[in-house]
Structures are given as structure tokens and as C-alpha cells.
C-alpha positions in Angstrom: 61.5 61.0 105.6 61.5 64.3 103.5 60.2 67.2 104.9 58.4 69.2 102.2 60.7 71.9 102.0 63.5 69.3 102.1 65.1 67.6 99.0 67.5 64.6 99.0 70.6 65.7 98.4 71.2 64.5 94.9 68.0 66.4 94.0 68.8 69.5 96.0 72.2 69.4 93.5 70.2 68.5 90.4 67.9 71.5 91.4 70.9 74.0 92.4 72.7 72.9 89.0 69.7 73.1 86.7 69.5 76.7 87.9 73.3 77.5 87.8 73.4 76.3 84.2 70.8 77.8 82.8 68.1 75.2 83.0 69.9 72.4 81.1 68.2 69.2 83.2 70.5 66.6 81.8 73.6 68.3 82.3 72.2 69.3 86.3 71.4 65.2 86.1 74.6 64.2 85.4 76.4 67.1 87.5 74.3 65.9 90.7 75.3 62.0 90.2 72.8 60.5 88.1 73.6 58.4 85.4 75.0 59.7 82.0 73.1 57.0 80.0 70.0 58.4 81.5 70.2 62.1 82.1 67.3 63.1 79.6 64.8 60.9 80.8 66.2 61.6 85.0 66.0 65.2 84.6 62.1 64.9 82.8 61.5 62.9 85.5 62.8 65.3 88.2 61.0 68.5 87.0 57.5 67.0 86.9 57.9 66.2 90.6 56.2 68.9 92.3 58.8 68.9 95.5 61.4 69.8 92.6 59.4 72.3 91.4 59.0 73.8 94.2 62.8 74.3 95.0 63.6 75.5 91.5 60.3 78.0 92.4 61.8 79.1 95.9 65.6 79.2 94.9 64.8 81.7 91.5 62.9 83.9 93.9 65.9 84.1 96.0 68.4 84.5 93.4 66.4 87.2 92.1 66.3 89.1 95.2 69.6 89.0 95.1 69.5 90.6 91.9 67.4 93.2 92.5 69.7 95.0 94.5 70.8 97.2 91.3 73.2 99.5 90.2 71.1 102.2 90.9 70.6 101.3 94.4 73.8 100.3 94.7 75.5 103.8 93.3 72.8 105.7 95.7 74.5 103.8 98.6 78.0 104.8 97.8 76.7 108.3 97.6 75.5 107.4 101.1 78.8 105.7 102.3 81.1 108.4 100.9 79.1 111.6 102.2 79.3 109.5 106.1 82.9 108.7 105.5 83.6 111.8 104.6 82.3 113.7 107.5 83.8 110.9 110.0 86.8 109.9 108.0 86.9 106.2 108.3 87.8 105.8 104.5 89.0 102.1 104.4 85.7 100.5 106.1 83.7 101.8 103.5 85.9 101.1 100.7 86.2 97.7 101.7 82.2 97.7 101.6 81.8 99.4 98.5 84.2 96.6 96.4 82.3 94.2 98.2 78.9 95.6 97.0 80.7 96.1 93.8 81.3 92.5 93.2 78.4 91.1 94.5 76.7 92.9 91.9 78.9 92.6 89.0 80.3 96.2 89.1 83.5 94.7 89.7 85.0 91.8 88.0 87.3 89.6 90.3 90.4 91.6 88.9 88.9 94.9 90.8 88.6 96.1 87.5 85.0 98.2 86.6 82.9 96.9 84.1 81.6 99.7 81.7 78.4 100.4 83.3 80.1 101.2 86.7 82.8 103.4 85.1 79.7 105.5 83.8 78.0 105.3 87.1 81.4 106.5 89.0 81.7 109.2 86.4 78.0 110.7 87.5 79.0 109.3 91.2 82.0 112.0 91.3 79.9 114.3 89.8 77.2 114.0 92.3 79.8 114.5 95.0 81.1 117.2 93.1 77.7 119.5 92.8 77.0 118.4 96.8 80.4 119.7 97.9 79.4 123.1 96.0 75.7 123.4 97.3 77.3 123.0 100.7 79.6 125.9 100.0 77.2 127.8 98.9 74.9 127.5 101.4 77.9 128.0 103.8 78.3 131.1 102.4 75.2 132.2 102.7 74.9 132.0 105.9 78.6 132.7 106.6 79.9 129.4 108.1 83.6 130.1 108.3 85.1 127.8 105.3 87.3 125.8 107.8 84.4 123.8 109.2 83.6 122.6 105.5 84.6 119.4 104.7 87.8 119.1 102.7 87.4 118.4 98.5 88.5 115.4 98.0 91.6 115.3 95.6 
């Protein structure tokens, strides 16, 4: 018996592969083991059932919080990440993160290499960390914190 949140598993694939290929139902038919002769009419038949609508429903909202995680976000995190490994100097934990993050979002291709929209965000990144390195300075200044409890620039 299937539970209602439960698909068999040749529909859990059909649904998985209808979504991964951009909603082409006889291509997810014939990917999840149903017959070629009869993919049109097994794929109409699969997305009026209302179990399979359901799980194309649930798994787009998951994928989409996935995506919502943005660039934006993501780029205020590094700022985040690279001001706290900064001050405690554990450079290679956050690095590792950040590629991660990077990838997961697409700011990274698999080659490591940034896509345009990340180079742009690094560029205001550094220049972020740039004007935050100077407001501390000056505020260090102003109250005249000797210059070797600053944080060193990075280079």
C-alpha cells in the first residue's frame, strides 16, 4: 500500500525526471522505465493523478528553496565568513565553505572557475572589505587604538 506522500518508485523517477528535464512527461516516462511506444499517453496519464501532482507540487517547492538562497545572500555571508576568519584566522575552513556555497549556487562552475555575475560580486566583495578595513582605522584612530591591535590588510 502507498502512503499518500509515497510514490512507487517508477513514479517517484518519472516525477524526479519530469522536473530535471524541464517538464518533458514522455521523455521522464521513458527515463523512469515505461514503455517507449507509449510514453505520451503514460506521462498524460501520470500527471492527471493527483498523488503525482502532488510530488511534482512538493518537490518544485523544495527545489525552489534551494534556489532562493541567492547571490546576494550568499555574497553577504562571505562578507560574514571573511570578517570572522579574519579576526580568528582559520582561512582554509571558510574557504572550503565559501567554494562550496559557490557551487551550490552556481557561482562556481565545477572547473572552480567564476561565472560573470560572481566576478562582479567579488569585485564589490573586496571592495566592501576594503572600505570596512578603512572605517575601522579610522575609528581606531579616533579613539587612538594603537595600530598593532588592527587586523592586518589582506594582501
Amino acid at each position: 500500500m502507498v502512503t499518500e506522500n509515497r510514490l512507487p518508485p517508477k513514479q517517484d523517477t518519472f516525477v524526479t525526471e519530469y522536473l530535471t528535464n524541464g517538464g518533458n512527461g514522455a521523455q521522464a516516462a521513458i527515463a523512469a522505465g515505461y514503455s517507449h511506444n507509449y510514453a505520451d499517453r503514460t506521462a498524460y496519464r501520470l500527471l492527471q493523478k493527483v498523488e503525482v501532482s502532488r510530488a511534482i507540487e512538493r518537490k518544485q517547492n523544495a527545489m525552489q528553496l534551494k534556489v532562493e538562497y541567492s547571490a546576494a545572500q550568499w555574497l553577504e555571508d562571505q562578507l560574514r565568513f571573511q570578517q570572522e576568519a579574519r579576526r580568528d584566522g582559520s582561512w582554509s575552513a571558510v574557504g572550503k565553505f565559501s567554494e562550496l556555497v559557490g557551487r551550490h549556487i552556481g557561482a562556481l562552475s565545477d572547473a572552480g572557475r567564476l561565472n560573470r555575475e560572481s566576478a562582479e560580486l567579488f569585485t564589490m566583495l573586496g571592495a566592501a572589505m576594503e572600505r570596512a578595513t578603512n572605517s575601522q582605522r579610522q575609528v581606531a584612530e579616533a579613539v587612538d587604538v594603537p595600530a598593532r591591535e588592527l587586523p592586518e590588510s589582506p594582501e
